[in-house]
Backbone atoms as SQL, in Angstrom:
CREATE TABLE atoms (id INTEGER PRIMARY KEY, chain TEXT, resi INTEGER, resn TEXT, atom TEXT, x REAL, y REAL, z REAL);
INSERT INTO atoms VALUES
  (1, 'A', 1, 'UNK', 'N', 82.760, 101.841, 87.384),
  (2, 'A', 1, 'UNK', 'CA', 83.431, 102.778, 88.262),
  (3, 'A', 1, 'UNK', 'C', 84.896, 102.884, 87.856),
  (4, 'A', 2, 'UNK', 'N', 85.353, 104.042, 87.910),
  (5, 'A', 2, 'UNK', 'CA', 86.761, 104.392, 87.647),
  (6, 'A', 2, 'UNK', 'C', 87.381, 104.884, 89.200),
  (7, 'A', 3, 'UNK', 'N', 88.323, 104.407, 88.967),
  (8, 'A', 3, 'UNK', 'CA', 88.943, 105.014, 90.771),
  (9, 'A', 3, 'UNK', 'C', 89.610, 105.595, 90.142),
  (10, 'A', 4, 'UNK', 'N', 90.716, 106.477, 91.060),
  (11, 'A', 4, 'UNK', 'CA', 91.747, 107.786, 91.095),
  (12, 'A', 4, 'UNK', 'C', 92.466, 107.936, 91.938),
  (13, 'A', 5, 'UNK', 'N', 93.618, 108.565, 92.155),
  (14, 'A', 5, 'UNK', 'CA', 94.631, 109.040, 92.616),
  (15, 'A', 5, 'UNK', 'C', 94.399, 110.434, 92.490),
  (16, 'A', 6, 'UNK', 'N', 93.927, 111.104, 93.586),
  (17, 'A', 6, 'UNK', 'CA', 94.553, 112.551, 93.609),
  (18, 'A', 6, 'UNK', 'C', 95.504, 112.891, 94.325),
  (19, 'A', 7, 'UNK', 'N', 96.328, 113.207, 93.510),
  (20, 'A', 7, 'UNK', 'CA', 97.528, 114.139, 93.879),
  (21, 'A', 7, 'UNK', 'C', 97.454, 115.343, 94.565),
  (22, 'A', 8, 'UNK', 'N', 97.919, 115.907, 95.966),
  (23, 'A', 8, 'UNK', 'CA', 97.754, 117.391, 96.023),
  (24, 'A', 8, 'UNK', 'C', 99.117, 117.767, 96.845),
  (25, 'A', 9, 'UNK', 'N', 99.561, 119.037, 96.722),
  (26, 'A', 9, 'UNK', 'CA', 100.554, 119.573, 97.384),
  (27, 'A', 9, 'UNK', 'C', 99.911, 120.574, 98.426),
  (28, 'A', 10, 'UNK', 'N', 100.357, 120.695, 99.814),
  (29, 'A', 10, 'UNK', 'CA', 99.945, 121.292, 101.033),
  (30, 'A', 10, 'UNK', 'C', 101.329, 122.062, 101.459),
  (31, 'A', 11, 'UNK', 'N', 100.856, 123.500, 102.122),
  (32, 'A', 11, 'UNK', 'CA', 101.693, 124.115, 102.979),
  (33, 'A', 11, 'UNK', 'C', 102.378, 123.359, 103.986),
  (34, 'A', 12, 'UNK', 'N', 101.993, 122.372, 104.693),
  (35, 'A', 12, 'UNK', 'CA', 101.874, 121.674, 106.188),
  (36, 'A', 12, 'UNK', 'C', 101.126, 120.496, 106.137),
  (37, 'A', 13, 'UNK', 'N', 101.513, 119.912, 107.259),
  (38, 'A', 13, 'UNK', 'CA', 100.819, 118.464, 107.688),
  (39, 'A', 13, 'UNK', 'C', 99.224, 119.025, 108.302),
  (40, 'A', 14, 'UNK', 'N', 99.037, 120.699, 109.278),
  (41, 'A', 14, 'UNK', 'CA', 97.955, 120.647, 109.236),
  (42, 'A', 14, 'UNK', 'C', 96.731, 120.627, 107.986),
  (43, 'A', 15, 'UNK', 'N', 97.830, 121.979, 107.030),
  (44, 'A', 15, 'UNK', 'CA', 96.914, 121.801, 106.277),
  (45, 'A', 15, 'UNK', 'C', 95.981, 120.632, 105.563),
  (46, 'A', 16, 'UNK', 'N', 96.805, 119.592, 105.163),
  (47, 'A', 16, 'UNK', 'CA', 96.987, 118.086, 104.613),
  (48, 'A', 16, 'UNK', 'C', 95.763, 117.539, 105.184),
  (49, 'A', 17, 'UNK', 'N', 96.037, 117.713, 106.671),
  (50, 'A', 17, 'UNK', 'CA', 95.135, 116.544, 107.497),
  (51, 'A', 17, 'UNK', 'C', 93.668, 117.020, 107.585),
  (52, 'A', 18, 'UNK', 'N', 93.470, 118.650, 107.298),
  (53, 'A', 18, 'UNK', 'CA', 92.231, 119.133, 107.755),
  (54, 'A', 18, 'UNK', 'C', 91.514, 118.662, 105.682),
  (55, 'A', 19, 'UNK', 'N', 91.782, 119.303, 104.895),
  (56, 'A', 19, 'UNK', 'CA', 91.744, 118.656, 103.607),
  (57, 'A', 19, 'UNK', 'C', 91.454, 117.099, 103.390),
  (58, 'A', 20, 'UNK', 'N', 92.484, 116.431, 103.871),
  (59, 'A', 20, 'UNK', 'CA', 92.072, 115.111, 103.976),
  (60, 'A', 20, 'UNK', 'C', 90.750, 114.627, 104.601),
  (61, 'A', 21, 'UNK', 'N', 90.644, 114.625, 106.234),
  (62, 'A', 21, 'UNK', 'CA', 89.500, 114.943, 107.013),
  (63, 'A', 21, 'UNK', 'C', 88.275, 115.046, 106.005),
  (64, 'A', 22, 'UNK', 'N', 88.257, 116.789, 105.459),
  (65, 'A', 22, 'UNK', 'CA', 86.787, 116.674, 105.596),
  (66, 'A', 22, 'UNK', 'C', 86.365, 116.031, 104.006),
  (67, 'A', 23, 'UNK', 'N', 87.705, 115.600, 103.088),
  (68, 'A', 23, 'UNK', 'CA', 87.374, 114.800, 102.000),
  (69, 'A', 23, 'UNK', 'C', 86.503, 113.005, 102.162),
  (70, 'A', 24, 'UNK', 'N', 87.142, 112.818, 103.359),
  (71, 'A', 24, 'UNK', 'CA', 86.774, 111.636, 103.611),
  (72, 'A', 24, 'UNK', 'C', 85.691, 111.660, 104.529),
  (73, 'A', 25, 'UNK', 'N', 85.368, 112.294, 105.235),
  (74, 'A', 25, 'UNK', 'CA', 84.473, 113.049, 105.660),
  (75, 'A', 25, 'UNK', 'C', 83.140, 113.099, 104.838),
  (76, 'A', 26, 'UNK', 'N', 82.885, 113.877, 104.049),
  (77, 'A', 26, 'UNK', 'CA', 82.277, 113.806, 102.904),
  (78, 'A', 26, 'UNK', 'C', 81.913, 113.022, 102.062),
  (79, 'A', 27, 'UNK', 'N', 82.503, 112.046, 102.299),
  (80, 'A', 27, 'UNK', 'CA', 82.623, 110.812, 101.294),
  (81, 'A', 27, 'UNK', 'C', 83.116, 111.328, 99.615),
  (82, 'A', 28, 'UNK', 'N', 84.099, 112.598, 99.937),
  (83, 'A', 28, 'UNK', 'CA', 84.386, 112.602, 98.459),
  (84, 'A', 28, 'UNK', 'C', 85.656, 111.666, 98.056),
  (85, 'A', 29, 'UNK', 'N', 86.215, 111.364, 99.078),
  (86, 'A', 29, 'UNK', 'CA', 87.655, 110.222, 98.594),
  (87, 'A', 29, 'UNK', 'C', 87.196, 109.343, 99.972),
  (88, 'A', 30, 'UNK', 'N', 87.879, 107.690, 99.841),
  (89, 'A', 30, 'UNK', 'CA', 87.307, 106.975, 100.917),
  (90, 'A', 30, 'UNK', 'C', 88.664, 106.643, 101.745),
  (91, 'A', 31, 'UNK', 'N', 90.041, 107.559, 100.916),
  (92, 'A', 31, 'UNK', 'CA', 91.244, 107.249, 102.093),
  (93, 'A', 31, 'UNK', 'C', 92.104, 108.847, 101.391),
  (94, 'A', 32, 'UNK', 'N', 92.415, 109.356, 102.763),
  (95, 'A', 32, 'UNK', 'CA', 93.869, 110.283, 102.501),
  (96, 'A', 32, 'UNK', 'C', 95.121, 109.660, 103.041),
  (97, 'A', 33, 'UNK', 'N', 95.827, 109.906, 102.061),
  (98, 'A', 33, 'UNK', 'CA', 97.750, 109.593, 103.006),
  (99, 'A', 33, 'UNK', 'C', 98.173, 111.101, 102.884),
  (100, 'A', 34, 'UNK', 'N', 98.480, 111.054, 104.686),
  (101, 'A', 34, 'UNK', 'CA', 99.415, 112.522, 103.928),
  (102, 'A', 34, 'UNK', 'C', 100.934, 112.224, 104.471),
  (103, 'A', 35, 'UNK', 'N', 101.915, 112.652, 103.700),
  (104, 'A', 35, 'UNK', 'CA', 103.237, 112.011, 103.016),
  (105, 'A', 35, 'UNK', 'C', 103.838, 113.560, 103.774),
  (106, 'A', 36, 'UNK', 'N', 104.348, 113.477, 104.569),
  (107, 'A', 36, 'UNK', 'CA', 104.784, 114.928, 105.177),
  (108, 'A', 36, 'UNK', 'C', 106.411, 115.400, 105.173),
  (109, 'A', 37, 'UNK', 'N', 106.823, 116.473, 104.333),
  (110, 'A', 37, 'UNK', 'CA', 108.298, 117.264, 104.335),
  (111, 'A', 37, 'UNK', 'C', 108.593, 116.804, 103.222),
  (112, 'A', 38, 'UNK', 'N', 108.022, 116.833, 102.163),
  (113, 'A', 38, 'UNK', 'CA', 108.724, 116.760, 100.811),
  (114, 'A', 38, 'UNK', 'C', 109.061, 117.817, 100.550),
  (115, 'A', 39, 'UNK', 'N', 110.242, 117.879, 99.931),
  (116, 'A', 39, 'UNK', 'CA', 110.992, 118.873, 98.856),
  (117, 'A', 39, 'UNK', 'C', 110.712, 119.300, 97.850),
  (118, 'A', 40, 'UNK', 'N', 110.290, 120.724, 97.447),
  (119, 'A', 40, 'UNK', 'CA', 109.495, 120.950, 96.237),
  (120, 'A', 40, 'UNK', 'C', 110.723, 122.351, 95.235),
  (121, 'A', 41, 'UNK', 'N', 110.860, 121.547, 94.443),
  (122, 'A', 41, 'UNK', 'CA', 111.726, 122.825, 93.684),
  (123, 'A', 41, 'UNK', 'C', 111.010, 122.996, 92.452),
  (124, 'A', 42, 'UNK', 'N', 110.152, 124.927, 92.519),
  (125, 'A', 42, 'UNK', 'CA', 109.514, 124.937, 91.126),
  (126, 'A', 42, 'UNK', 'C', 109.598, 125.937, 91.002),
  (127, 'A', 43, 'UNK', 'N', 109.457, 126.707, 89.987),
  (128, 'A', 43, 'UNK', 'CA', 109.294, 127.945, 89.475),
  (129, 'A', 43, 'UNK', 'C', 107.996, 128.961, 89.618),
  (130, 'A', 44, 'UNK', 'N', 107.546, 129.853, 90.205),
  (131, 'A', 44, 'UNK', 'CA', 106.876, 130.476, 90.816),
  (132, 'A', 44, 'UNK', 'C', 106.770, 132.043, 90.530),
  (133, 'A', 45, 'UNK', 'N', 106.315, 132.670, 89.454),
  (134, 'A', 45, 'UNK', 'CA', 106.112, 134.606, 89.487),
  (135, 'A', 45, 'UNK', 'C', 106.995, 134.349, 88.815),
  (136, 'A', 46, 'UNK', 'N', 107.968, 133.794, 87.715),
  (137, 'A', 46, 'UNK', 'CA', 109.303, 133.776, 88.009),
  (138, 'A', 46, 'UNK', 'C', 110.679, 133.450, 88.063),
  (139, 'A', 47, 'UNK', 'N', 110.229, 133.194, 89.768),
  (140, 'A', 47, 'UNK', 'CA', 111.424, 132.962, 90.514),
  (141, 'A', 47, 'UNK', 'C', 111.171, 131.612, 90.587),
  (142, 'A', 48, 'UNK', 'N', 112.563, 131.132, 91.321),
  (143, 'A', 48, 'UNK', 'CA', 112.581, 129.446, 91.113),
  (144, 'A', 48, 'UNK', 'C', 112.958, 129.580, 93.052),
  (145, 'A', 49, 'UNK', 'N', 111.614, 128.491, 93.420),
  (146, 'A', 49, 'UNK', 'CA', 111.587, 128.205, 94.782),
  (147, 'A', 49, 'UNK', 'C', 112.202, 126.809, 95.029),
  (148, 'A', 50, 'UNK', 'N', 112.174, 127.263, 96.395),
  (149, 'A', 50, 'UNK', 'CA', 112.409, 126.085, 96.979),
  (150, 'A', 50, 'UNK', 'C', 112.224, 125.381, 98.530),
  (151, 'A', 51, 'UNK', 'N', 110.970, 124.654, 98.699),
  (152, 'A', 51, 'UNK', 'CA', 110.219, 125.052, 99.743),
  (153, 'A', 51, 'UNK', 'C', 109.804, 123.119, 100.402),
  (154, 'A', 52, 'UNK', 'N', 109.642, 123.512, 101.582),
  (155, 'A', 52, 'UNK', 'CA', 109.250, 122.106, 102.393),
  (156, 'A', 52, 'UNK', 'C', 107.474, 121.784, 102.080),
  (157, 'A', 53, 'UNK', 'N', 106.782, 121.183, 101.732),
  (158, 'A', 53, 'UNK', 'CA', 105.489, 121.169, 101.248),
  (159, 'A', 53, 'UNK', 'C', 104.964, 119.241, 101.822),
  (160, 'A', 54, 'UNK', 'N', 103.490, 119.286, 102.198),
  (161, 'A', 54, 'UNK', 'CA', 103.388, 117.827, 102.311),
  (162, 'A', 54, 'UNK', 'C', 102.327, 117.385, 101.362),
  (163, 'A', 55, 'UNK', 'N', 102.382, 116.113, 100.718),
  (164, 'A', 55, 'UNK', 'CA', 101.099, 115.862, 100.008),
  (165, 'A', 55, 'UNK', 'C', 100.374, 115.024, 100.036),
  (166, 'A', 56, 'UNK', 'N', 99.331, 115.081, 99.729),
  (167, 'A', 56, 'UNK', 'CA', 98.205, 114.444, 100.118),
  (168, 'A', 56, 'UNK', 'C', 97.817, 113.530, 99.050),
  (169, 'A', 57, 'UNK', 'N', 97.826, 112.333, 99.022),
  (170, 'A', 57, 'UNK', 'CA', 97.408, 111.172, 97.929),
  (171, 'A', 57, 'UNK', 'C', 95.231, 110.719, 98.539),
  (172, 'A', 58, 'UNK', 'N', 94.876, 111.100, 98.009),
  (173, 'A', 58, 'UNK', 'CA', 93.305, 110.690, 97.955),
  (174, 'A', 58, 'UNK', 'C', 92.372, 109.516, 97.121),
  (175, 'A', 59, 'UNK', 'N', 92.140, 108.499, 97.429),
  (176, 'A', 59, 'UNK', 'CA', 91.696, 107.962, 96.686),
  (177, 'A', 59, 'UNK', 'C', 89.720, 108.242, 96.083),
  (178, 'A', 60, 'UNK', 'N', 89.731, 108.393, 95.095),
  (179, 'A', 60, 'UNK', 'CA', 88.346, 108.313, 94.865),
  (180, 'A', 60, 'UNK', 'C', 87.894, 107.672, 93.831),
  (181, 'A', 61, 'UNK', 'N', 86.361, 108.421, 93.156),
  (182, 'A', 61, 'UNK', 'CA', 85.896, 107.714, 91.711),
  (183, 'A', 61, 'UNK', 'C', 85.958, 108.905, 90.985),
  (184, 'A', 62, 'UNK', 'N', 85.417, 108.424, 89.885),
  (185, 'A', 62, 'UNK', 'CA', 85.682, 109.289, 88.503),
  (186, 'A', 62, 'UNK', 'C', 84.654, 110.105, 88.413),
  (187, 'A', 63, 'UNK', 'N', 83.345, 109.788, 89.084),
  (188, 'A', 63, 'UNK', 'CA', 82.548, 110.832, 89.065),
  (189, 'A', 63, 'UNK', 'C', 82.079, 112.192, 90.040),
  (190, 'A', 64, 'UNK', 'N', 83.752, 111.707, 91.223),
  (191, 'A', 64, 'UNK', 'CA', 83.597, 112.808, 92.320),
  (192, 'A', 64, 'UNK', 'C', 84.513, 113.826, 92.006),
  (193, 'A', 65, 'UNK', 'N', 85.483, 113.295, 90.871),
  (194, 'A', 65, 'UNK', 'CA', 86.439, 114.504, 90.767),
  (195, 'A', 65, 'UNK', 'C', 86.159, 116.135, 90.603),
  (196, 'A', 66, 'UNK', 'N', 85.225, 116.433, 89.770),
  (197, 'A', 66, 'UNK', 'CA', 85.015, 117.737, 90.036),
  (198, 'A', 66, 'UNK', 'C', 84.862, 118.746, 91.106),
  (199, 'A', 67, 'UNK', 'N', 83.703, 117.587, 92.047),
  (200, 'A', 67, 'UNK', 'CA', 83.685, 118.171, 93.420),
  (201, 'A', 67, 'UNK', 'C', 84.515, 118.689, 94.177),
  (202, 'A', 68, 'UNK', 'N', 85.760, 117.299, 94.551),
  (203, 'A', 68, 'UNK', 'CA', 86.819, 116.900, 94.918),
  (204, 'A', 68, 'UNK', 'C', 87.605, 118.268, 94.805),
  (205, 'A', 69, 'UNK', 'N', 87.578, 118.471, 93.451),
  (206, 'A', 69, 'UNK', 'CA', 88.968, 119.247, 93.417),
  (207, 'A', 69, 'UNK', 'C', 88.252, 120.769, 93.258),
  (208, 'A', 70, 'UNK', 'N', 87.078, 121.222, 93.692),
  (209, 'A', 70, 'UNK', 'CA', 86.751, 122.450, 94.192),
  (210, 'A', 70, 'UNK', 'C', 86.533, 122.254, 94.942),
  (211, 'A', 71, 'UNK', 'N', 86.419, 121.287, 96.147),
  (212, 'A', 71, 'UNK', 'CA', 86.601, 121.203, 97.614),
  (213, 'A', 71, 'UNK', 'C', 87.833, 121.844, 98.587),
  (214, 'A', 72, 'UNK', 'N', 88.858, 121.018, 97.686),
  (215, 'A', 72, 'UNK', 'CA', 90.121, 121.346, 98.065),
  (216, 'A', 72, 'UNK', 'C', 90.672, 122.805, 97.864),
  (217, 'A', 73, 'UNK', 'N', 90.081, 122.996, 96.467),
  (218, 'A', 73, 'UNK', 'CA', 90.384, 124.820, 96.072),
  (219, 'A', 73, 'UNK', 'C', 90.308, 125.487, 97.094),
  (220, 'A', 74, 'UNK', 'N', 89.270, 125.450, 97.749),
  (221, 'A', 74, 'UNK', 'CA', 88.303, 126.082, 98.278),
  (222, 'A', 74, 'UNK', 'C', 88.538, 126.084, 99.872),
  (223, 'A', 75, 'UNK', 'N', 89.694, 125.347, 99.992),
  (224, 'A', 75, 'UNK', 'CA', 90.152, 124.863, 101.301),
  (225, 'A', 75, 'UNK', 'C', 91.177, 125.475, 101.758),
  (226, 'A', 76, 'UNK', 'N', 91.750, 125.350, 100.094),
  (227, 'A', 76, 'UNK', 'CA', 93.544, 125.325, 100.266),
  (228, 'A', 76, 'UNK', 'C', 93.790, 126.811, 100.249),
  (229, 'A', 77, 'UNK', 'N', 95.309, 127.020, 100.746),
  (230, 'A', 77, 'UNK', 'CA', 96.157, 128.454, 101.434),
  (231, 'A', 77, 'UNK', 'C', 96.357, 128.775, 99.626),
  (232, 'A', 78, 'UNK', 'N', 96.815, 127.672, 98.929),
  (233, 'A', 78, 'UNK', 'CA', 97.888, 128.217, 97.867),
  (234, 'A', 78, 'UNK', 'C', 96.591, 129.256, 96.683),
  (235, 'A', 79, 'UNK', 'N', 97.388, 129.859, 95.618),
  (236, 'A', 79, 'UNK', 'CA', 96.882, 130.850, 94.949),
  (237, 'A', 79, 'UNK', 'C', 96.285, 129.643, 94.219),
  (238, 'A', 80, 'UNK', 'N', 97.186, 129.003, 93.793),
  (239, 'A', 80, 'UNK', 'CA', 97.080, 127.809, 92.456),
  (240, 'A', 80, 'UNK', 'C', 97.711, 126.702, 93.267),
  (241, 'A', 81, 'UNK', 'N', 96.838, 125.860, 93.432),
  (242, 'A', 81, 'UNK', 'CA', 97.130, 124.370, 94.446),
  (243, 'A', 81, 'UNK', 'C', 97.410, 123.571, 93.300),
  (244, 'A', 82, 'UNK', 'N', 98.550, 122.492, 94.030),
  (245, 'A', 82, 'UNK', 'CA', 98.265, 121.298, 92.483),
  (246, 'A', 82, 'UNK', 'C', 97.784, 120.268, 93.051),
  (247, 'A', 83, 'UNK', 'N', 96.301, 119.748, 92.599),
  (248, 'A', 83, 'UNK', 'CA', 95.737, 119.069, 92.086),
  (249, 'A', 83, 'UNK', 'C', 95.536, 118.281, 91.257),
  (250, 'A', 84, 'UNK', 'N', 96.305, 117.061, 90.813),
  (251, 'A', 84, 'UNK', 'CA', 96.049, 115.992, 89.645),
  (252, 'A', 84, 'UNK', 'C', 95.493, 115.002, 89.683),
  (253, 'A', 85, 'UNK', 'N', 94.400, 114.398, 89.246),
  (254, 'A', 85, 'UNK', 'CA', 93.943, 112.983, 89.108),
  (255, 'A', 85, 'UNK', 'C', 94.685, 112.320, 88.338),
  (256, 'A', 86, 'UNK', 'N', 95.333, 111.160, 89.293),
  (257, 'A', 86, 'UNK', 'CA', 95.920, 110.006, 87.660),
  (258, 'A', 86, 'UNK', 'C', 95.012, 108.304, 87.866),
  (259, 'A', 87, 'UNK', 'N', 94.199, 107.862, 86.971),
  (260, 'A', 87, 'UNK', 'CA', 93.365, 107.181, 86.876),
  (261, 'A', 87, 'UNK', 'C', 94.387, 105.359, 87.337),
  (262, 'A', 88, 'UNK', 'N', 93.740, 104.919, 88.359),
  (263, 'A', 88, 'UNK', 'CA', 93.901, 103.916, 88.456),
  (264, 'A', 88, 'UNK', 'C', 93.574, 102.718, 87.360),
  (265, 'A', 89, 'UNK', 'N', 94.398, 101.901, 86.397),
  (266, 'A', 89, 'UNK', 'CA', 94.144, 101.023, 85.615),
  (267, 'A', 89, 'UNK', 'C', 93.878, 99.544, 86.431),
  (268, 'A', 90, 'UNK', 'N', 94.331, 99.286, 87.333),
  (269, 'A', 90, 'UNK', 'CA', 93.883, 98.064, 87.570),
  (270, 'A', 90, 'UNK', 'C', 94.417, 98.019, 89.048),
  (271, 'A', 91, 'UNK', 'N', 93.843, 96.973, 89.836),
  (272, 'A', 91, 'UNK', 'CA', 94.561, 96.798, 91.184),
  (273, 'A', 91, 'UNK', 'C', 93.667, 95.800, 91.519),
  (274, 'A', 92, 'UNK', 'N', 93.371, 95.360, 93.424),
  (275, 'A', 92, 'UNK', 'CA', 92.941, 94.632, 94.260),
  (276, 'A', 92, 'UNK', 'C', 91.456, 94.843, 93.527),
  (277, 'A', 93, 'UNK', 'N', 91.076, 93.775, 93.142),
  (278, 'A', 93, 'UNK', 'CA', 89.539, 94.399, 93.235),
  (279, 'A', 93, 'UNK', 'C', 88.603, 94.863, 94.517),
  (280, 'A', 94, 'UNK', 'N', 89.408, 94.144, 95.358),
  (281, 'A', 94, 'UNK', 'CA', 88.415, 94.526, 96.384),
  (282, 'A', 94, 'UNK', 'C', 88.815, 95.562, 97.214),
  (283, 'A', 95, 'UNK', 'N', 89.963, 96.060, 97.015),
  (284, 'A', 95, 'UNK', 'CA', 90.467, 97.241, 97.585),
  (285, 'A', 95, 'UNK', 'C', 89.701, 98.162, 96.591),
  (286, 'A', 96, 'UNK', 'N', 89.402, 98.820, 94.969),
  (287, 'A', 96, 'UNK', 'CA', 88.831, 99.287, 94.207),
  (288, 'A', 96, 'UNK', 'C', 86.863, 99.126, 94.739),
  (289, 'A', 97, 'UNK', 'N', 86.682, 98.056, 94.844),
  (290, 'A', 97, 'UNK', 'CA', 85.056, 97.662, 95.193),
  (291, 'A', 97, 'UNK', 'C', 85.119, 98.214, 96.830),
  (292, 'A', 98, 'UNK', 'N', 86.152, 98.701, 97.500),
  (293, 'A', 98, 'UNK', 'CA', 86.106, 99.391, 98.705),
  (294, 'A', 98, 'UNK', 'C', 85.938, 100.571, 98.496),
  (295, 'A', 99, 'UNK', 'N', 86.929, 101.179, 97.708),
  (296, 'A', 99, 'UNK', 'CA', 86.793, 102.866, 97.525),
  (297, 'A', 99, 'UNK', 'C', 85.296, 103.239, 96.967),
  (298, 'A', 100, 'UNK', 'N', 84.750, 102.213, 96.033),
  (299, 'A', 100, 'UNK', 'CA', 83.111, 102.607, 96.055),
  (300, 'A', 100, 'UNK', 'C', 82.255, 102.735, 96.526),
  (301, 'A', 101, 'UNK', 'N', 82.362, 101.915, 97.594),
  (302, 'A', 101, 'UNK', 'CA', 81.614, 101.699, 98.602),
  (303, 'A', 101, 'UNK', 'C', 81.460, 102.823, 99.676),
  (304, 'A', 102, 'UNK', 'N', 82.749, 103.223, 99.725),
  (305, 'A', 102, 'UNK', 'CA', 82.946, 104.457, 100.810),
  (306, 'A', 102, 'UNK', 'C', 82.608, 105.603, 100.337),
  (307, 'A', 103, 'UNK', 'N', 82.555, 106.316, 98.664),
  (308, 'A', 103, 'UNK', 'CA', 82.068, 107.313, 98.702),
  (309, 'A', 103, 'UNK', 'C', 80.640, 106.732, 98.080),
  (310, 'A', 104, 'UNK', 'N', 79.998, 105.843, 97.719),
  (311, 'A', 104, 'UNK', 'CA', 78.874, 105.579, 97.519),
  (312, 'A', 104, 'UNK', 'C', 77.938, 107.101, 97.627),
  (313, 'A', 105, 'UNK', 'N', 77.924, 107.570, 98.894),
  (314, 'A', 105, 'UNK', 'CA', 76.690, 108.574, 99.930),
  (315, 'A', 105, 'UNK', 'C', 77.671, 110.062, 99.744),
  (316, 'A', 106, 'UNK', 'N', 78.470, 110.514, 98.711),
  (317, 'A', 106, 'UNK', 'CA', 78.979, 111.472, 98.764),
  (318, 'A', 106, 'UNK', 'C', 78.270, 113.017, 98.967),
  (319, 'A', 107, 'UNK', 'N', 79.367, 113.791, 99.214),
  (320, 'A', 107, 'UNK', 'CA', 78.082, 114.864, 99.541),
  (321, 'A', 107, 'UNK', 'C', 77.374, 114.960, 100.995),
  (322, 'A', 108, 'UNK', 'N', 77.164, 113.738, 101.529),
  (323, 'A', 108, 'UNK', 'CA', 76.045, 113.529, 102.911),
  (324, 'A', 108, 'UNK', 'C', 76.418, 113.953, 104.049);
């Protein structure tokens, strides 16, 4: 098993929490944090923004990511959401042997 970090950027804390919800929900990630009023300065059409945004850290495995991140597409307000997996190299094992456990039944 490979765990993950997904990264995502949200309009809002609702948005965040309903995303989060039905990820864990699902058993496609087995924890959301959502990290609320970050500062986002990026370039956009363009133009260079500059906007209040909250994000959502997800933990999962390596074989839910696809789902995962057309879940969220599919959820999310933005045109182009960001979405990144960055692969966990090592940690608690048993915090890692947790996140498996929880999406074990994904999908259900």
């Amino acid at each position: 098993m490979s765990a993950f970090f997904v990264y995502v950027t949200a309009s809002d804390k609702d948005e965040a929490l309903k995303i989060g919800r039905a990820l864990v929900e699902s058993r496609f990630a087995a924890c959301a944090n959502v990290h609320e009023k970050v500062t986002s300065v990026y370039r956009w059409e363009g133009q260079l923004h500059e906007d209040t945004e909250t994000v959502l850290i997800v933990k999962t495995r390596s074989e839910l990511l696809d789902p995962l991140i057309a879940k969220v597409t599919a959820m999310h307000s933005y045109d182009c959401p960001c979405i990144v997996a960055l692969p966990i190299h090592s940690g608690n094992p048993a915090f890692l042997e947790w996140i498996e456990t929880e999406t074990r039944e994904a999908g259900s």
